[in-house]
Backbone as a ProteinNet text record, in pm:
[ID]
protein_1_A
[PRIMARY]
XXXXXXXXXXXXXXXXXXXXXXXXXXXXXXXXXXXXXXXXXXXXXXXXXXXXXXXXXXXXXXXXXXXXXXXXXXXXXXXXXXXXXXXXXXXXXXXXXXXXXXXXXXXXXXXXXXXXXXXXXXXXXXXXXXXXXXXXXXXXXXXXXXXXXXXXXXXXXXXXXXXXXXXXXXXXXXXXXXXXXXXXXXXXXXXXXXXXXXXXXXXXXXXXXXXXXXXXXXXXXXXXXXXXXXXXXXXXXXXXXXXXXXXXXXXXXXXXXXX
[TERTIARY]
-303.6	-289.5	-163.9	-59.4	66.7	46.7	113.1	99.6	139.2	55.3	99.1	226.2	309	384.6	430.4	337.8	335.4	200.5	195.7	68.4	-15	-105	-201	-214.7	-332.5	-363.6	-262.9	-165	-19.2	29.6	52	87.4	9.4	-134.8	-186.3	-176.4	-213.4	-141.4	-40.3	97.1	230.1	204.3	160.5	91.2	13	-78.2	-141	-26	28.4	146.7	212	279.8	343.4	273.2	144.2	44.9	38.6	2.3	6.9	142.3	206.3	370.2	418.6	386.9	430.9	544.5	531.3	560.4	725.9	827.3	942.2	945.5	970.3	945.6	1062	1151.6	1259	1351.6	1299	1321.6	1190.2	1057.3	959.4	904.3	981.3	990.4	1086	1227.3	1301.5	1207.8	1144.2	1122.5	977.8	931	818.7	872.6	965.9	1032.5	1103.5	1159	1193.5	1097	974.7	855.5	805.8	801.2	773.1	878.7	964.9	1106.3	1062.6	1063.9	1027.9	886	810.5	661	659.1	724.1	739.7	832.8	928.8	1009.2	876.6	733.3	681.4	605.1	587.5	516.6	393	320.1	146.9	79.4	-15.1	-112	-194.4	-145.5	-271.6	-371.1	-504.8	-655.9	-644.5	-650.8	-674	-546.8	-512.4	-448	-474.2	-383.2	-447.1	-304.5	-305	-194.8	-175.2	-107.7	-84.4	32.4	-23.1	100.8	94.8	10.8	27.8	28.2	151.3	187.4	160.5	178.8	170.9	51.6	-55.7	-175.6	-170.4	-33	5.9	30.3	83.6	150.1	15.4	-94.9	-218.5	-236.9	-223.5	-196.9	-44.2	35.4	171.8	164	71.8	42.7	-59.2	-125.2	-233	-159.6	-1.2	69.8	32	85.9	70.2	-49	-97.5	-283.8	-416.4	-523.3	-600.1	-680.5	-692	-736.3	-701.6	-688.3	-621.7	-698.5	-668.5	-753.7	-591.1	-670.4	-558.3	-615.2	-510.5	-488.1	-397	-446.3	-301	-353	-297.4	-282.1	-283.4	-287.1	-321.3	-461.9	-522.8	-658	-678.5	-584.4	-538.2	-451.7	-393.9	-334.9	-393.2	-484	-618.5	-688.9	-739	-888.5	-807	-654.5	-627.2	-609	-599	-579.7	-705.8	-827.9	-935.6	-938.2	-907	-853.3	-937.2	-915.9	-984.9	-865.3	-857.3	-802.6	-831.7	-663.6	-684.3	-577.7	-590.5	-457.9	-461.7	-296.2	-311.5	-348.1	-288.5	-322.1	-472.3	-578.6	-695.2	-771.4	-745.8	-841	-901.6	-1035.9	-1091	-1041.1	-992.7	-979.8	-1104.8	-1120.7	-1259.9	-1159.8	-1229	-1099.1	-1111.3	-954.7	-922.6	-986.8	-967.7	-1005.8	-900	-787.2	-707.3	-600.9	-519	-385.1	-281.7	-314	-160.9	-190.5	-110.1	-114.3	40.7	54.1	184.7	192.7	287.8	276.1	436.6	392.1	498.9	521.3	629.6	685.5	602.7	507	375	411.7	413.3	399.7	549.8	602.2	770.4	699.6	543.5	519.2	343.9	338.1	211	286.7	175.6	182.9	190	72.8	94.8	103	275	273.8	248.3	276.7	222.9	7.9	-51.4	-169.5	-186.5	-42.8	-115.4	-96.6	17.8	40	-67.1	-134.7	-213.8	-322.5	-355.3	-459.6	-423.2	-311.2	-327.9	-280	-254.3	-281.5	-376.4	-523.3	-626.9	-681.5	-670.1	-699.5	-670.1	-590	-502.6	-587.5	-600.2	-619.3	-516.2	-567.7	-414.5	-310.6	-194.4	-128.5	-134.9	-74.2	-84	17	50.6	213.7	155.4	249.1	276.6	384	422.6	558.8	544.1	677.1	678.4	792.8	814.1	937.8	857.5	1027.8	966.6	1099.6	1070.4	1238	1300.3	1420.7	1506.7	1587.2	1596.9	1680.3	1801.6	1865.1	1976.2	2010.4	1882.7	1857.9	1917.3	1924.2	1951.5	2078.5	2206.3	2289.3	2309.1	2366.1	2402.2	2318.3	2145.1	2044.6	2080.8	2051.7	2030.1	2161.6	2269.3	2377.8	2411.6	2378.6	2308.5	2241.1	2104.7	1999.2	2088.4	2175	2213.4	2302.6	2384.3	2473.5	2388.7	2269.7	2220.4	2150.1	2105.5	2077.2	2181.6	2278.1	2395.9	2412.8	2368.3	2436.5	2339.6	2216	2147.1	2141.6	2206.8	2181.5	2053.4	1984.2	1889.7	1855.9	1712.8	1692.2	1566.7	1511.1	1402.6	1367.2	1319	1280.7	1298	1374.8	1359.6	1322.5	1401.3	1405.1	1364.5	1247.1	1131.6	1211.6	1151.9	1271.4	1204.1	1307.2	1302.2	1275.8	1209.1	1222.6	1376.6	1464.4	1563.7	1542.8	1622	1613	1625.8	1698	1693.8	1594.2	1493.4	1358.4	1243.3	1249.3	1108.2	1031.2	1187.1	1169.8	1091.7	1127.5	1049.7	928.3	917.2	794.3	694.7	732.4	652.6	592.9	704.9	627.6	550	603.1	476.4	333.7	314.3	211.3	141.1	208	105.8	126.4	288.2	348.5	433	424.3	566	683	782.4	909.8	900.7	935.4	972.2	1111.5	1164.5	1287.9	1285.8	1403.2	1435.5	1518.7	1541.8	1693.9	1653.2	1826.1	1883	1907.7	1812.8	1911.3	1962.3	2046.1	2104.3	2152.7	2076.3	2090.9	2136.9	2258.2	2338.7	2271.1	2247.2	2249.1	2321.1	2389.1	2462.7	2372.5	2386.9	2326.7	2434.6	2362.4	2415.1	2444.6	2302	2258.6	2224.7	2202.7	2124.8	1943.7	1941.4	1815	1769.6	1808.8	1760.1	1726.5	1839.6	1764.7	1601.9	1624.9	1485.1	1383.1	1402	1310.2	1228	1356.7	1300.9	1201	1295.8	1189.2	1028.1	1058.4	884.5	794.2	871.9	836.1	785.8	829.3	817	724.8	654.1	589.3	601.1	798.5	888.7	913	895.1	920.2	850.2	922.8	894.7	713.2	662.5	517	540.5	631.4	641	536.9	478.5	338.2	480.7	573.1	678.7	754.7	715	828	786.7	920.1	877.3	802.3	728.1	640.7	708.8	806.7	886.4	962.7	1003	1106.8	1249.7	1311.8	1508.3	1533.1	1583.8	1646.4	1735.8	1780.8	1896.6	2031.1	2067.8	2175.4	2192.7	2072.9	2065.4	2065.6	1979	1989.6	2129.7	2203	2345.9	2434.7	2400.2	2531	2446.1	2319.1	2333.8	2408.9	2352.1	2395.6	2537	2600	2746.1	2772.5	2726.3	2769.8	2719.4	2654.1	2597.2	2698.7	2698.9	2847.8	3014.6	2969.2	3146.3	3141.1	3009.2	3020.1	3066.2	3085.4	3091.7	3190.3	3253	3340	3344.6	3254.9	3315.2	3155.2	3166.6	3076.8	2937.9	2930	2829.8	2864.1	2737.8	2748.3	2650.9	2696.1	2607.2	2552.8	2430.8	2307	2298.4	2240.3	2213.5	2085.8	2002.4	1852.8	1825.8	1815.1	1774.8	1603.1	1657.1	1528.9	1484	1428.7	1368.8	1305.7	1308.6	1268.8	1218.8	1074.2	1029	922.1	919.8	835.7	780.1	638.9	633.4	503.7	451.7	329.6	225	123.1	11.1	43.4	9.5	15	-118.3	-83.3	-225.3	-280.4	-412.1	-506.6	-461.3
-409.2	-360	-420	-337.4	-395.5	-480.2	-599.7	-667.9	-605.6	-665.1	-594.8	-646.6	-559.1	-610.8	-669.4	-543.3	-598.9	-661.3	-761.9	-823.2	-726.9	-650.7	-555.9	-612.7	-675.3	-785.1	-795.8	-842.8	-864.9	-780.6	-630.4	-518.9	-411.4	-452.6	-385.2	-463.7	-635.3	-780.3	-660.4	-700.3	-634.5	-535	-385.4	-310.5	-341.1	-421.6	-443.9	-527.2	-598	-651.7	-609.5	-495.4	-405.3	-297.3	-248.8	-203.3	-293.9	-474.9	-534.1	-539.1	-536	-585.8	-409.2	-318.7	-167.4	-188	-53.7	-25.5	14.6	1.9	58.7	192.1	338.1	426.2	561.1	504	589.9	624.7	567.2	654.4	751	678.2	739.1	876.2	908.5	1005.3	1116.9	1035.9	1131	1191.2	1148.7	1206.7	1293.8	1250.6	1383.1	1509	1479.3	1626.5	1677.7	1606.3	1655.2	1765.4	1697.6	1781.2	1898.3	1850.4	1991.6	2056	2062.2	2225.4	2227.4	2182.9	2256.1	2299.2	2258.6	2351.9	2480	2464.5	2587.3	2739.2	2674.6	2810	2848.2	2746.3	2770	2916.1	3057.9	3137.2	3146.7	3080.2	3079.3	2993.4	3020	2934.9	2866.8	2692.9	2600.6	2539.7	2557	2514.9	2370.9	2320.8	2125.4	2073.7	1975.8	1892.5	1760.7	1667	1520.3	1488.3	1340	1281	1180.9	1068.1	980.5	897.7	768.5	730.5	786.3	686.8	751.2	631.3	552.2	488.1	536.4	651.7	687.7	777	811.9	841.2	963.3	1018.4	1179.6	1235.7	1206.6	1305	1422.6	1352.2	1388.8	1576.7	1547.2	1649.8	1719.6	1666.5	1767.9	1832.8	1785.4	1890.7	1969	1957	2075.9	2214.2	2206.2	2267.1	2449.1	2359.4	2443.2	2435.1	2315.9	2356.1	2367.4	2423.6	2417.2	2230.3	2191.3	2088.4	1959.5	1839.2	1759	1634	1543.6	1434.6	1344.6	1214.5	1078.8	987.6	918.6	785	692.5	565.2	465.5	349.4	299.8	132.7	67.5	45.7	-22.3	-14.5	-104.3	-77	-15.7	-87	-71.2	73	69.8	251.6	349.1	347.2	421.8	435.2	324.4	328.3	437.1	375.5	464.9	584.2	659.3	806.8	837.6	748.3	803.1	864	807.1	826.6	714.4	701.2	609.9	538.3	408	309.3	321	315.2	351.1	287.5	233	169.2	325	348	510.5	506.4	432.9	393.1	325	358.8	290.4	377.3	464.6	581	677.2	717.3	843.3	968.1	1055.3	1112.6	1272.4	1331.2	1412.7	1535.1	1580	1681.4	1827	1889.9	2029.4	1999.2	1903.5	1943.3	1996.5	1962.1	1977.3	2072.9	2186.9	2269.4	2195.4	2124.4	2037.6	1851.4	1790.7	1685.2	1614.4	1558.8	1522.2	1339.7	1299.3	1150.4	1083.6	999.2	968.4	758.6	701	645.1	493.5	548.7	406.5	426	529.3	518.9	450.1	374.9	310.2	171.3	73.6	-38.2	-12.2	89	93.2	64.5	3.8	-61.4	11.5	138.7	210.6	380.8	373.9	502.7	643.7	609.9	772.2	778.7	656.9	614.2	746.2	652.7	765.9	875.6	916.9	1042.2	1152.7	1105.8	1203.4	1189.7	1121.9	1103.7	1187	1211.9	1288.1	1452.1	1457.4	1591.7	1645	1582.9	1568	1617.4	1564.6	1588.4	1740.7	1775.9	1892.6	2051.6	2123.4	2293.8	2360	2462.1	2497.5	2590.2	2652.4	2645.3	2564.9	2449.6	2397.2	2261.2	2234.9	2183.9	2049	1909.2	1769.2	1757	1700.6	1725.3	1562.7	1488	1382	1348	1176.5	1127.3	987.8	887.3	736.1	695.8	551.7	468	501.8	520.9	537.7	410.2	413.8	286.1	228.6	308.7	287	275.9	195.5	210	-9.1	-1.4	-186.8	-262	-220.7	-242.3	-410.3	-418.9	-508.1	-595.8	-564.9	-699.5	-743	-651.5	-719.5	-779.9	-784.3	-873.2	-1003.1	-988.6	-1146.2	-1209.1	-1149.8	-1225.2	-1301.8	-1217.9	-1268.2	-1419.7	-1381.2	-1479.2	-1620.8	-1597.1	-1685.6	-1754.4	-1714.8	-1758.5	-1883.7	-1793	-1849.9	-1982.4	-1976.9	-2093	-2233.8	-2183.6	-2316.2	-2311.5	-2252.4	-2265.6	-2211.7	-2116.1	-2072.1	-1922.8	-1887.4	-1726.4	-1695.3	-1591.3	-1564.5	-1409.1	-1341.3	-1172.9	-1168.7	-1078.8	-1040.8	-949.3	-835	-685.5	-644.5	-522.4	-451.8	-331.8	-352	-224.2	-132.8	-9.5	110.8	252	381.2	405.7	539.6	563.9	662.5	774.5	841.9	984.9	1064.4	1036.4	1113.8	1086.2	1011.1	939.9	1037.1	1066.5	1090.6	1253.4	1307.1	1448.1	1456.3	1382.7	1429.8	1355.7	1229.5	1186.1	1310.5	1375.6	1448.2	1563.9	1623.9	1674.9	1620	1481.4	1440.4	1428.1	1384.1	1410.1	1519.6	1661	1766.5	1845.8	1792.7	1881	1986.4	2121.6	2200.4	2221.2	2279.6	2295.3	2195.1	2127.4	1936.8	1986.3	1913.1	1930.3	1801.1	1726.1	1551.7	1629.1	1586.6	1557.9	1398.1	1337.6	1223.8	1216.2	1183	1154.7	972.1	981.5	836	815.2	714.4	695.7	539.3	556.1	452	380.1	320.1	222.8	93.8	47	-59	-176.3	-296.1	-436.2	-552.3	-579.6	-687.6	-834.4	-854.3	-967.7	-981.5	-1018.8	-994.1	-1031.9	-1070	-1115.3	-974.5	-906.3	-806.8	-693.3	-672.7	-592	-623.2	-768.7	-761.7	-755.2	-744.6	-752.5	-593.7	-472.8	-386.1	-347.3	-446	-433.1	-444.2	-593.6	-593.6	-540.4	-478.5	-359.5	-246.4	-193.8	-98.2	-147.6	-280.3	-296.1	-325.3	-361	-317.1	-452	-561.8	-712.6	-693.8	-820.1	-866.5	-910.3	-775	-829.5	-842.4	-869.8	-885.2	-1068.9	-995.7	-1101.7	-1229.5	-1193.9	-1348.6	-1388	-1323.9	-1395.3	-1512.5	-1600.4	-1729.1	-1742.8	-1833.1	-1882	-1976	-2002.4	-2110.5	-2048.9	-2071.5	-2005.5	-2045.6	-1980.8	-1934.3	-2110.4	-2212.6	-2307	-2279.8	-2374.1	-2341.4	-2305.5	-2373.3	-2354.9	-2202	-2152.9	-2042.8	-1906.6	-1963.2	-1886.2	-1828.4	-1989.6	-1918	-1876.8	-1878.5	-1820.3	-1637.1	-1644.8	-1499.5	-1406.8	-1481.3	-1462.6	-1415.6	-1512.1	-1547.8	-1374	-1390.3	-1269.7	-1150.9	-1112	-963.1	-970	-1070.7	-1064.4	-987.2	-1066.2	-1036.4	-884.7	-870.8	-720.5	-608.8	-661	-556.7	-585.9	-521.5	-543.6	-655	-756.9	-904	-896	-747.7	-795.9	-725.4	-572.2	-535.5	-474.1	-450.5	-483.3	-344.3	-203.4	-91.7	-77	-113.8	-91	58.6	68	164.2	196.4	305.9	342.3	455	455.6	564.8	646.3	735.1	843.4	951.8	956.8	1059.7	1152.1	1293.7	1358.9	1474.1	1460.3	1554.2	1656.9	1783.8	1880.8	1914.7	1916.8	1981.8	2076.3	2149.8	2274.1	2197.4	2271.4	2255.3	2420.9	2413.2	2540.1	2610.2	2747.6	2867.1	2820.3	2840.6	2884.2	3006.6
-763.1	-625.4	-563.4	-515.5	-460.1	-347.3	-312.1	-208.2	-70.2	-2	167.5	171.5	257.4	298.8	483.2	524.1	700.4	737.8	797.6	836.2	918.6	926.8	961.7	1072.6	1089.2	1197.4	1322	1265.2	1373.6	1412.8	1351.2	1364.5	1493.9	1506.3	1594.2	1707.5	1730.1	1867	1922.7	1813.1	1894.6	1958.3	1914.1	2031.7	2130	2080	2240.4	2351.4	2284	2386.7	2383.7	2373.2	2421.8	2542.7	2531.7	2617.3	2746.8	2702.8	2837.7	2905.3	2870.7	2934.2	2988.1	2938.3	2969.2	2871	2788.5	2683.7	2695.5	2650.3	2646.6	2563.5	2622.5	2528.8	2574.8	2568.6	2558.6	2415.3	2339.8	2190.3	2165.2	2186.9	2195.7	2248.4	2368.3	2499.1	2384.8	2355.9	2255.2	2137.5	2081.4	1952.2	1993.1	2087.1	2129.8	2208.5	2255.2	2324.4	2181.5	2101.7	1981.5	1950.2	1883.4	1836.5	1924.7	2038.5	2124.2	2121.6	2144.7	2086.3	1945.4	1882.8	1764.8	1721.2	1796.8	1793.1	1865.8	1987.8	2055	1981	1876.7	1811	1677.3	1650.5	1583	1622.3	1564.7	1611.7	1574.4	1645.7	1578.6	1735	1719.4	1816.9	1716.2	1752.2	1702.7	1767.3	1674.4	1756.3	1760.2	1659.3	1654.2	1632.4	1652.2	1635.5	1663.3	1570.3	1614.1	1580.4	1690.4	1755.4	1678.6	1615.2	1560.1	1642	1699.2	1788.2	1922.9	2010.6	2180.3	2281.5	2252.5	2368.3	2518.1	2524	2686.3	2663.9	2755.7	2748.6	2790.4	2888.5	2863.7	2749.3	2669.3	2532.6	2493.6	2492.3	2466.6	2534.6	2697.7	2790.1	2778.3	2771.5	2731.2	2567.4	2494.4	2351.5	2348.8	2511.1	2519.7	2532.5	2615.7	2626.1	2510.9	2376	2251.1	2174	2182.6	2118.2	2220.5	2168	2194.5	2272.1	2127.8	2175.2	2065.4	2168.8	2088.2	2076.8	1921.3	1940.7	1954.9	1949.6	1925.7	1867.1	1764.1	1692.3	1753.7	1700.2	1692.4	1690.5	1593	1530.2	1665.3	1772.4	1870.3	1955.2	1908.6	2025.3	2161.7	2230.1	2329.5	2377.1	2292.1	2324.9	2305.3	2142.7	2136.1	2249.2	2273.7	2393.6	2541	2524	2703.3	2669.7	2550.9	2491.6	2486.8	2521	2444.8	2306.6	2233.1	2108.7	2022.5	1879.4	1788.5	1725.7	1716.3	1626.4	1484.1	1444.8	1298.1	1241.2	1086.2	1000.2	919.7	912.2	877.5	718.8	617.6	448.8	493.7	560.4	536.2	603	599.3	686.5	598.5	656.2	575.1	701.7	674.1	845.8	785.8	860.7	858.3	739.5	650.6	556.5	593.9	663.9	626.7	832.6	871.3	1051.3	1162.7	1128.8	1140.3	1133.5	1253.6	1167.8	1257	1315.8	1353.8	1333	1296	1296	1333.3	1436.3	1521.2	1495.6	1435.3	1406.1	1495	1558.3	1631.5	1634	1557.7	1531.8	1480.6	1429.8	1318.1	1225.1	1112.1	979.2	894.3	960.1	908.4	876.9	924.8	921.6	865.8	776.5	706.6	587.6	488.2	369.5	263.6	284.2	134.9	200.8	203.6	319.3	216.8	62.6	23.1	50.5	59.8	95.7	213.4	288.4	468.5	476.1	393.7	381.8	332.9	235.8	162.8	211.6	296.4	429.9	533.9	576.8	662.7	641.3	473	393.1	397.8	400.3	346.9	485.2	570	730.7	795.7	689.9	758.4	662.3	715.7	683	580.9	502.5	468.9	538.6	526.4	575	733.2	733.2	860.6	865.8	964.2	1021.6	1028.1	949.7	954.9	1040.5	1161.9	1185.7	1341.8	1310.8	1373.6	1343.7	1386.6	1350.1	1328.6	1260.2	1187.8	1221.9	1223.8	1205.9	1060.6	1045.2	949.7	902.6	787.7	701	772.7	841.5	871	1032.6	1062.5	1243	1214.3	1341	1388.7	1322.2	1297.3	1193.5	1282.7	1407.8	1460.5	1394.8	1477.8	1478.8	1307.8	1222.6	1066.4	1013.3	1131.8	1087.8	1188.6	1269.8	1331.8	1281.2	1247.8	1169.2	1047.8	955.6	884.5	890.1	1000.9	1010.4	1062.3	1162.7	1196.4	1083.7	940.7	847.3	749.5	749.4	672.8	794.3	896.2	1009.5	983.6	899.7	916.4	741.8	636.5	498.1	499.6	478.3	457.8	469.5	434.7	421.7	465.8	560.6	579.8	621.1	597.6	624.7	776.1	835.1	983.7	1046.7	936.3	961.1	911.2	948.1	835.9	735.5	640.9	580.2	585.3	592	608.8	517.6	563.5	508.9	479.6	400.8	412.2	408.8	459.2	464.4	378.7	252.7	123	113.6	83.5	19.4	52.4	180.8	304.4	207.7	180.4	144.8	14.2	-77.9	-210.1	-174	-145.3	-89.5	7.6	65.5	152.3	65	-68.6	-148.2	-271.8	-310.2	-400.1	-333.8	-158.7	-92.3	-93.6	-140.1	-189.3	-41.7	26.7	142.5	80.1	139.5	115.3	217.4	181.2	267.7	357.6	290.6	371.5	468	599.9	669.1	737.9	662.5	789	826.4	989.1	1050.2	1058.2	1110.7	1165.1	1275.8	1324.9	1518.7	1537.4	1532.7	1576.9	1712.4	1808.5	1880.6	1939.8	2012.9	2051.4	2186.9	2200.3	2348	2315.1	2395.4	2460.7	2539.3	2510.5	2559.4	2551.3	2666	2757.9	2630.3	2601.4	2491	2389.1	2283.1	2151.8	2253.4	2382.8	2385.2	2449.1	2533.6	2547.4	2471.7	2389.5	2267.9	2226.8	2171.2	2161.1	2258.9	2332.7	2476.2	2510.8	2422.3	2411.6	2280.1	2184.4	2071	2075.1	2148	2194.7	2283.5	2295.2	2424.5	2378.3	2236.4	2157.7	2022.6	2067.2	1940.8	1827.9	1817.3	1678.2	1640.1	1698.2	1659	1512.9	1452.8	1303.3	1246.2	1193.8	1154.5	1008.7	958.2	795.5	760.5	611.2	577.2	572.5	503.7	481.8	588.9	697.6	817.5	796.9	859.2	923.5	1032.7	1031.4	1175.5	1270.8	1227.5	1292.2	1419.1	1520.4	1596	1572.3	1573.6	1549.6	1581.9	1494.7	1567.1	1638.8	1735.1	1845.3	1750.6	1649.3	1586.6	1534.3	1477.9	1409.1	1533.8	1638.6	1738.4	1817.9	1842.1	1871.4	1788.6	1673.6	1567.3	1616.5	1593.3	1594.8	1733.5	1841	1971.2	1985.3	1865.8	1945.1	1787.8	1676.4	1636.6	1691.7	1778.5	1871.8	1973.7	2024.9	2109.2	2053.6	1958.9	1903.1	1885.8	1855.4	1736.2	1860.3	2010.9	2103.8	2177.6	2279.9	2366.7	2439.3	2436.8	2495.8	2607.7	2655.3	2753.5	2724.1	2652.4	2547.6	2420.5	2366.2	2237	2192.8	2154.8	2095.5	1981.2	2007.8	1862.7	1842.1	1721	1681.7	1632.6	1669.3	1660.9	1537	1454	1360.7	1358.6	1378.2	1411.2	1310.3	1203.9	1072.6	1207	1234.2	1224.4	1107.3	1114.8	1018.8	991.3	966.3	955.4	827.6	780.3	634.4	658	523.4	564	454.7	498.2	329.5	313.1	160.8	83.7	190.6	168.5	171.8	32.2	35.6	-29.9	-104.3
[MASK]
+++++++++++++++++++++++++++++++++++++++++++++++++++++++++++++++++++++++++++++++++++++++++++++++++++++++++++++++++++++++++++++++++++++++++++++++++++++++++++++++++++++++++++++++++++++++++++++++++++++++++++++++++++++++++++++++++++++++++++++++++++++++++++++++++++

């Protein structure tokens, strides 16, 4: 059995503290208006659908929009319970089979453990002909942070996991059809914002739930030394006074076969 790689446990905390503090969800906001334009050029009316990922306890009511009726998930207790929705680890779920013709997943499945696991779980969930379609962090999102981290490593001689890895966008596609998906479609949306600090960045991270739940992080906090080397490299990496990260966004749509 492959080893975990994100601490489960820790993974659902960070959501709830992200829930207590109010959630930062302006990538989040992006990738659900994403999905709604592209459900709307879909020509069909769907009965069920279930939500995966509902930081904000509207999304639920803005996808009544196009379905009938909608349930909700999400790895956070706390975001579950305000969706009225059920808590779920997506690779550890039985979900009810064939209940489903929409299933909308919005930005969890990048920090599950055995993601062809969730995938074919939420194949399994789904009717046939019927629409998978969401977005995930992409490989190539946080270039700055994972080169601070670095340098702040090299500053104290040492090495420790920071940044969760990703999954890529060539990858997602054949993966979506070994899941037993057809006519797989990623786009890339990369999105730029600009910061003040390397501390605010993260400030949104944890805001978004996205802080480091890897099983090998360190438990230790950043020594000061290691802390300002990274500081002082997020600085440099920008105009003196900010510094533009970069957000990587998998958008993706796939079908189940007809019968």
């Amino acid at each position: 059995m492959p080893t975990d790689i994100f601490d489960r446990e820790l993974r659902a905390l960070r959501r709830d503290r992200a829930f207590g503090t109010g959630p930062e969800l302006f990538l989040h906001e992006r990738a659900l208006d994403d999905c709604l334009e592209r459900l709307a050029l879909v020509r069909r009316q769907f009965k069920s659908a279930l939500l995966i990922g509902c930081p904000n306890p509207d999304w639920s009511n803005r996808l009544k929009e196009v379905v009938e009726a909608v349930e909700t998930a999400d790895p956070g207790p706390l975001f579950a319970r305000a969706a009225g929705g059920i808590c779920i680890a997506e690779d550890r779920w039985a979900p009810p089979e064939r209940a489903y013709d929409l299933v909308l997943s919005i930005g969890t499945l990048d920090t599950v453990n055995d993601l062809p696991r969730a995938l074919q779980a939420i194949r399994a969930s789904l009717a046939e002909d019927s629409l998978f379609i969401g977005a995930i962090a992409g490989g190539q999102g946080l270039p700055q942070l994972r080169l601070a981290m670095h340098i702040a490593d090299q500053a104290i001689g040492g090495s420790s996991p920071h940044v969760h890895p990703r999954v890529e966008a060539g990858s997602l596609s054949p993966l979506l059809t070994a899941c037993g998906f057809i006519m797989p479609v990623v786009d890339v949306d990369r999105v730029q914002v600009s910061y003040e600090t390397l501390e605010s960045l993260v400030t949104d991270l944890r805001r978004m739930g996205a802080t480091n739940i890897l099983k090998r992080r360190s438990r230790k906090p950043l020594l000061r030394e290691a802390k300002s080397a990274a500081e002082a490299a997020f600085r440099s990496a920008g105009d003196g006074s900010r510094t533009v990260e970069t957000f990587e966004i998998l958008h993706f749509a796939a079908w189940t076969p007809s019968d």
